[in-house]
C-alpha positions as CSV (number, residue, x, y, z in Angstrom):
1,X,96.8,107.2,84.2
2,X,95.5,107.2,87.8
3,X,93.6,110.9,87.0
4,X,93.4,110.7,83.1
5,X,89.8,108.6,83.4
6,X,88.6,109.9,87.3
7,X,85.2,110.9,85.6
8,X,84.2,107.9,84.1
9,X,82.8,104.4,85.7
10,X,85.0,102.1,84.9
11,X,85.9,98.2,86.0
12,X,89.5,96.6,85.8
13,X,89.9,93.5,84.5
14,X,92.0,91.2,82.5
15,X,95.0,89.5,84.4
16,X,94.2,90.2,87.8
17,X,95.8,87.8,90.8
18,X,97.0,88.3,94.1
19,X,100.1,89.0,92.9
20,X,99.8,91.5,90.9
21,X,96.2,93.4,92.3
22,X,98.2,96.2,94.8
23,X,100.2,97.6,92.2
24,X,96.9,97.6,89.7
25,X,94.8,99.5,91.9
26,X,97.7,101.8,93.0
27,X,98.3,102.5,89.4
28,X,95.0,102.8,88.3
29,X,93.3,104.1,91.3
30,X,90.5,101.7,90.1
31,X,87.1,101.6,92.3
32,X,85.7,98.4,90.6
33,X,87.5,95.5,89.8
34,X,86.6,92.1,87.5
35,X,88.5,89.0,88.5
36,X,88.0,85.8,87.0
37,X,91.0,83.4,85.9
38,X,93.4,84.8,88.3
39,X,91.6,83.4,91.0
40,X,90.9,79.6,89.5
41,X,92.5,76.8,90.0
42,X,91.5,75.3,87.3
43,X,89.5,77.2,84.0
44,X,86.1,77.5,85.6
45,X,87.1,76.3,89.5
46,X,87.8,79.3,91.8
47,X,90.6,78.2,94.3
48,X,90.0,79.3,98.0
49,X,93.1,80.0,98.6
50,X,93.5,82.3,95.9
51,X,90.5,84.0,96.5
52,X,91.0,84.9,99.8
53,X,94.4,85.9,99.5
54,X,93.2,88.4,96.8
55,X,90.5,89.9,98.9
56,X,93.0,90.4,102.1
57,X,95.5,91.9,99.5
58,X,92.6,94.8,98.2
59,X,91.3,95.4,101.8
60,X,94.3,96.5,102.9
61,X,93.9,99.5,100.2
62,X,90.2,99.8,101.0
């Protein structure tokens, strides 16, 4: 799947966390990524923690 879309722009989303966003991107090979309700601690609340584990998880593949 990684090479079947490299032409196109395209965003990942749906069901992203810090658990499961390495093996997304190393899967997809994604460039732009759409995280919402992975990330809250409650619908509508973005938890810190969360959020910043997420973000040190994708710069280590950036």
């Amino acid at each position: 799947m990684k090479n079947e879309f490299s032409s196109k722009g395209w965003v990942l989303a749906g069901g992203l966390s810090p658990d499961n966003i390495i093996s997304a991107l190393n899967s997809t090979g994604a460039q732009f990524l759409d995280v919402n309700s992975g990330v809250e601690k409650i619908v509508g609340i973005k938890d810190y923690a969360k959020m910043t584990e997420f973000f040190s998880n994708i710069s280590s593949i950036f």
